[in-house]
N, C-alpha and C positions, 0 to 999 in steps of 0.2 A: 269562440263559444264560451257561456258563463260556465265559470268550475259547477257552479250550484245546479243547472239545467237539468242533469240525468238523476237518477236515484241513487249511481253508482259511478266512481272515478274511472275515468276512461285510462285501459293500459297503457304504461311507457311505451308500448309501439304504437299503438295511435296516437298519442296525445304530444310523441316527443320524436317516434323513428328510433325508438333507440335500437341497440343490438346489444346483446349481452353472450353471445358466440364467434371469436375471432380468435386467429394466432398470425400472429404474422412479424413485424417491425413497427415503431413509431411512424414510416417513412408511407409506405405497405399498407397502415390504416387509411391515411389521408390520399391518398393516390385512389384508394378503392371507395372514397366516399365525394371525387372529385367531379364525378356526372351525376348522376339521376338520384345520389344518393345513397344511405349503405345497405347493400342486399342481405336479408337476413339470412343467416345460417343455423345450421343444426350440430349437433355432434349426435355422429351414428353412435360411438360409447362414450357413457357419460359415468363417471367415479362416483362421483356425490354432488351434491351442491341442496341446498335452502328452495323451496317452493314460497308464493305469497302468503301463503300461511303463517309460516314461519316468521317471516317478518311482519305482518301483521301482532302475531300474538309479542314479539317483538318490543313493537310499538305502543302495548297497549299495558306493558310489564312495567312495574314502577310507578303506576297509578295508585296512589293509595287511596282507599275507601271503594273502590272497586271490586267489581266481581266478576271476574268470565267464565263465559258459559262457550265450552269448543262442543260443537252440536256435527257429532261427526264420531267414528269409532274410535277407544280408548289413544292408538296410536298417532293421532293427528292432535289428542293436547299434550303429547310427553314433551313438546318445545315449548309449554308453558311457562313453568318456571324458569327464570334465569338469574341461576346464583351470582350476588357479589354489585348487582343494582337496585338495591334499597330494598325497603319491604313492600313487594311487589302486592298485585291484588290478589284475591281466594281467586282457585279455578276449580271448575266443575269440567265434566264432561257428560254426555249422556249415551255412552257407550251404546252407542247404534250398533246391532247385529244383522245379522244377513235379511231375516223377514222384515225387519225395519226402512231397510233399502228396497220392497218391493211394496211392505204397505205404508209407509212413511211413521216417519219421528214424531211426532205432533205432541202424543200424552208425555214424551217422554224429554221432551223440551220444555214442555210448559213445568211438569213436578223439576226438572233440574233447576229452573231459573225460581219457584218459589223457594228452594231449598235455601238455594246461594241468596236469596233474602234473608231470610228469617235465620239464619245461624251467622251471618254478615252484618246485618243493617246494613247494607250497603248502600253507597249515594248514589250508586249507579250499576247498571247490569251492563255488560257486553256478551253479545251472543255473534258469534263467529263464525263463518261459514265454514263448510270443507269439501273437498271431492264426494261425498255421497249424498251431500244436499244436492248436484247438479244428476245424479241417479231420481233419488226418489220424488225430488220436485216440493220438498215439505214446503207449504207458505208461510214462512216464517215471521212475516210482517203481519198475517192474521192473529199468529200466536199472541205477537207484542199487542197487538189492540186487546185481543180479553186477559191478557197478562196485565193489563191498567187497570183493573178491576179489585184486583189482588195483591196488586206490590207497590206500596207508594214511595215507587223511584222512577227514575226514568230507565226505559230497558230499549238498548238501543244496536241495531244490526250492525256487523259491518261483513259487506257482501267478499267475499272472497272463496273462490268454490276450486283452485290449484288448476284450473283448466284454460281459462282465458288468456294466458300470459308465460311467458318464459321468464319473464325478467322479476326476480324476486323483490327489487322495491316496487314495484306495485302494489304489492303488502302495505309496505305503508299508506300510499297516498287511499286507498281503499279506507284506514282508519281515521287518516285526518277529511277525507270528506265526510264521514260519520259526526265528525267533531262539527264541523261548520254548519249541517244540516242539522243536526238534535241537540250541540252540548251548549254549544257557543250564543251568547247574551246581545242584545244591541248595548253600544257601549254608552257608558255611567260617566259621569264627572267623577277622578278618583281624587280622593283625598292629597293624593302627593304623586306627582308625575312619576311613571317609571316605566323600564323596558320588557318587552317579551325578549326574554333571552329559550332559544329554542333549541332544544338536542334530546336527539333520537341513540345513537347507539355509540353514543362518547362513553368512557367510562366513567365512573364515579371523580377519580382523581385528577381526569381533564377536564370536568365541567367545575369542579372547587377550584381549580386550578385560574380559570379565566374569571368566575363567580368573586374570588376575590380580589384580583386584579378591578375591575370595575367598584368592590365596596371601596377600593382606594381612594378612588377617582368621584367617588357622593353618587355613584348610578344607579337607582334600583331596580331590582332585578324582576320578574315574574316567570321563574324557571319551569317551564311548559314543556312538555303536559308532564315529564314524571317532576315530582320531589313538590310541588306546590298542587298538587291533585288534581281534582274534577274541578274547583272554584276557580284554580289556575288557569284551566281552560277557558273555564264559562267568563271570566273577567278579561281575556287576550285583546278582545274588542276594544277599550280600553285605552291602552297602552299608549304612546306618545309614537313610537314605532316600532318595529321588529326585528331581531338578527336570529340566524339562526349558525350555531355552530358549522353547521356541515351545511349550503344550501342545496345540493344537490338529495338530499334526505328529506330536510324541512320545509323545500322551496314549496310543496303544494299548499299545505295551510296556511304558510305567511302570504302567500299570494294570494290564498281566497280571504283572506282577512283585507286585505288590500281594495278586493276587487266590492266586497260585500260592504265593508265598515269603514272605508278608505283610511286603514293603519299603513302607514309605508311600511314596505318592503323593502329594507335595507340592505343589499347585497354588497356579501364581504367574500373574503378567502379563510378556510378556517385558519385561527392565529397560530400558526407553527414555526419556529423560529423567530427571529427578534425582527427581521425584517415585515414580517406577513404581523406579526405580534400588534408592534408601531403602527403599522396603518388602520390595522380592528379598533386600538383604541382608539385612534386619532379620527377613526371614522364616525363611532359610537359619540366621543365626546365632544364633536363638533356638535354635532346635532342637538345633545342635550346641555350645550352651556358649560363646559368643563374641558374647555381647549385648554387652559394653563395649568390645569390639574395636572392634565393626560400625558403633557409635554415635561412635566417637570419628572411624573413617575418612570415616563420610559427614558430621560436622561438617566435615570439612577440605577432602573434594571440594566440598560446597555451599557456601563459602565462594569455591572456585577459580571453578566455575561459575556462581557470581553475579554476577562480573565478566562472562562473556560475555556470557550472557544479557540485565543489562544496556544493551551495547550496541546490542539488538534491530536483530542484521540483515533479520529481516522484518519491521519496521514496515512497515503499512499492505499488505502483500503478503497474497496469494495462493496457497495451493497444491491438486494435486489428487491423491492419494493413489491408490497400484498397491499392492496390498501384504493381506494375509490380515488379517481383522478385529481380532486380537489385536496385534498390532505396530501397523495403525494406530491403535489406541484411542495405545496410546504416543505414535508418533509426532506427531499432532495436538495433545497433551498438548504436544511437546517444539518444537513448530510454536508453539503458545501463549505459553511461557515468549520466543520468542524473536521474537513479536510479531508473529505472524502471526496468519492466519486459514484454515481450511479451506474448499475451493471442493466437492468433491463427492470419492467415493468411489470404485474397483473392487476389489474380491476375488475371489477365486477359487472360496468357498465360505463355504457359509450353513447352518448346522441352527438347529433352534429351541430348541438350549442357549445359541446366542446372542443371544437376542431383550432380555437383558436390556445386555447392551454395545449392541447398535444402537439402543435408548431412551434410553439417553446422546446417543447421535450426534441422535438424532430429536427430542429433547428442544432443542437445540441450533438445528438447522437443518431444520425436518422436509420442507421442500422440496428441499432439496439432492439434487444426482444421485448413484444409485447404480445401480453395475452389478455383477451376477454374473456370472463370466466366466473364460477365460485365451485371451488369443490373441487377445481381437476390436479389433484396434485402431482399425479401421472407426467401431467404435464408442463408442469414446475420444474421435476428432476428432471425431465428427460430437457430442458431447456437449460436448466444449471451446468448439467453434464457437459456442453458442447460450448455454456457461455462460463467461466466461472466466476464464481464472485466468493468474498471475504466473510461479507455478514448477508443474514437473511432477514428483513422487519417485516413482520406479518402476522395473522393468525397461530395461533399458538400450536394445531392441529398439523399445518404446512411447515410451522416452525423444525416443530420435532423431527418430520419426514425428512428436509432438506440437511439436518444436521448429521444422518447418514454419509450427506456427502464430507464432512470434513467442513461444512462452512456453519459460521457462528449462528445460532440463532436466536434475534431479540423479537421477542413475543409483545405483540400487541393488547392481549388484553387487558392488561392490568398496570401498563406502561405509562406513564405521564411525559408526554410529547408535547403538548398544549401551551402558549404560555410560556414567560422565561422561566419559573419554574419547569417547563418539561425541555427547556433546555439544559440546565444542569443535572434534570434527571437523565436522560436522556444519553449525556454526555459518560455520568457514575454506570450507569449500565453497560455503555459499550466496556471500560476499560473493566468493572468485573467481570464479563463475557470471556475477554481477553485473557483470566486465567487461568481459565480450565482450557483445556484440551478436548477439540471434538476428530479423533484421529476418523479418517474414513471407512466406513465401514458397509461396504456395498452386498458383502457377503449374506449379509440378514436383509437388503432389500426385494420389495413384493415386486418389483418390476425386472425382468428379464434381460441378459445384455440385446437382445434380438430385439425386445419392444424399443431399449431405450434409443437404441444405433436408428430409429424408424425417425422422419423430419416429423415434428412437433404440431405441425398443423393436420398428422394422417387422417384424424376423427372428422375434422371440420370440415363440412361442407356446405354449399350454397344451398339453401331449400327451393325446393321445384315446389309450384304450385301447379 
């Protein structure tokens, strides 16, 4: 079915099977997705975790010239801002109250989206759905037609109402069908060939990180959708072809560009380590004329990074992985070279396009722990407690939690992994880690000795329908 057909991207469980509730083993995943497929589950208690919301607004952060409008009450746009990824767009909200959810938003949608014009100029609106658009039923797409009357931008929806879906990327694919329907251009002859380089929720310093690895090598770049804006978007069509950092993030708009504009779709691994690094360039710069460039630079970086490496600051160490299937295959690779080992897994999402990267992992260690998840930290500790491991890489949030146990923790958000640069970072991180002291300290943990002695999959269960 075309991406384009619906008005709205169809969820990671329709579109893909995925599952984003499991505990179990690497071994345990694939065993249980070996007949009819993976049976979706629930967790009776759930700690925390991100709705499609959240990662919609997410995706939509780092737009500049932008304006959102979160059409939904004050606590559904407090995940608007997110510090520390460029200068994100204005947001509005239109703080719906309780008679709002019974006689609907309407007046109060239309004056928020004229405002976030006229004190913006913005090149563009986004108006956001939330949990009490699917209450009061506002027509939101009637607003946007008499909103053409009064705002001469484009104002454009992106459906997402927290109810349709478990799995919080669907957030995004929700905002890149937005893109391909309303932002995106039939493509142009550009002046000088160059690439859609695509990332979603890299940080600033892995996306400069790869950004200039490629200015080495003469590739140019079209850094979509943040840092190069709305024009970045509307000119993607364009492009020679497309990667994207993470595809498991990016993969829905590179593929509608594919499907719609016939831009390839270039699938890579993101570049983590010097092995995964080498094949990103050598992949990118086959395609654009710059194999002896590509070849000559990663002789020079894998020379540079041979000396760290070398030094193997995790000899004999430990680690246990926060992080989406595809960065961790990397990472564990870049854990490897630097002479560690992998203690177990968490992701946030699983379909069975990737049953053949977790046979890697299974292949490896097929006992090892894996969790599907975002937010169960609960269920982090009480898995570290019985597995232990050295270091923790992950969320900065889970970081903190787990370093009660006495195990190190190196925080993802602001880390540079990417790239042989995020190898020698990478590598300075773990040994300053190494000299503090994180002694255990279980005393001040929120979790019970009773809860934690409980086996780690108590919550999860299969869903009855």
């Amino acid at each position: 079915m075309a991406l384009f057909d619906g008005k709205k991207a169809l969820t990671r469980e329709k579109r893909c099977g995925a599952i984003s509730h499991y505990h179990g083993t690497f071994e345990s995943l694939l065993r249980d997705g070996a007949g009819n497929g993976y049976e979706q589950r629930i967790r009776t208690f759930s700690q925390s975790g991100p709705g499609e919301i959240v990662y919609a607004l997410q995706a939509l952060n780092g737009i500049p010239g932008a304006a959102l409008v979160i059409h939904g009450g004050a606590g559904c746009a407090a995940a608007g801002p997110r510090p520390g990824f460029g200068r994100g767009p204005a947001w509005y909200t239109t703080n719906l109250n309780e008679s709002d959810t019974i006689l609907g938003g309407d007046k109060k949608l239309r004056a928020a989206a004229v405002r976030a014009y006229k004190e913006n100029r913005a090149e563009i609106i986004f108006i956001v759905g939330t949990p009490v658009n699917a209450i009061n039923n506002d027509d939101i797409e009637a607003v946007i037609l008499e909103l053409e009357e009064e705002i001469a931008c484009p104002v454009v929806y992106v459906a997402v109402n927290g109810f349709e879906t478990k799995n919080a990327l669907s957030g995004y694919d929700a905002v890149f069908h937005a893109f391909l329907k309303h932002i995106t251009q039939p493509p142009q002859k550009p002046e000088k060939p160059f690439v859609n380089l695509f990332s979603v929720s890299e940080n600033p310093g892995n996306v400069a990180a790869v950004a200039k690895l490629l200015a080495q090598i003469n590739i140019p770049c079209n850094l979509s959708p943040r840092f190069s804006g709305v024009e970045g978007i509307r000119r993607a069509s364009s492009a020679l072809f497309s990667v994207s950092l993470n595809d498991t993030e990016g993969g829905y708009f590179l593929a509608g560009l594919e499907e719609q504009y016939g831009v390839p779709f270039v699938k890579t691994s993101p570049p983590v380590g010097t092995a995964a690094t080498a094949e990103f360039l050598l992949t990118l710069a086959g395609r654009f004329g710059r194999g002896k460039e590509a070849e000559d630079l990663i002789r020079r970086e894998t020379r540079a990074a041979a000396g760290v490496c070398g030094r193997k600051p995790l000899a004999g160490k430990t680690i246990f992985l926060e992080m989406d299937l595809s960065r961790a295959l990397g990472f564990s690779a870049l854990a490897e070279e630097l002479g560690g080992g992998l203690t177990g897994l968490s992701i946030p999402y699983f379909d069975p396009s990737y049953a053949a990267q977790m046979n890697g992992f299974a292949q490896l260690s097929p006992a090892a722990p894996l969790i599907v998840a975002q937010g169960q930290q609960f269920e982090i500790i009480n898995t570290l407690a019985k597995h232990p491991s050295d270091f923790f890489v992950g969320a900065s949030g889970s970081a903190a939690a787990v370093s009660r146990l006495g195990i190190y923790p190196l925080p993802t958000d602001n880390l540079v992994f990417y790239g042989y640069r995020g190898v020698e970072e990478t590598s300075r991180q773990i040994v300053k880690a190494q000299t503090k002291i994180f002694p255990p300290n279980t005393a001040c943990s929120p979790y019970s000795p009773a809860w934690l002695k409980r086996s780690g999959n108590w919550y999860v269960k299969v869903e009855v329908k």
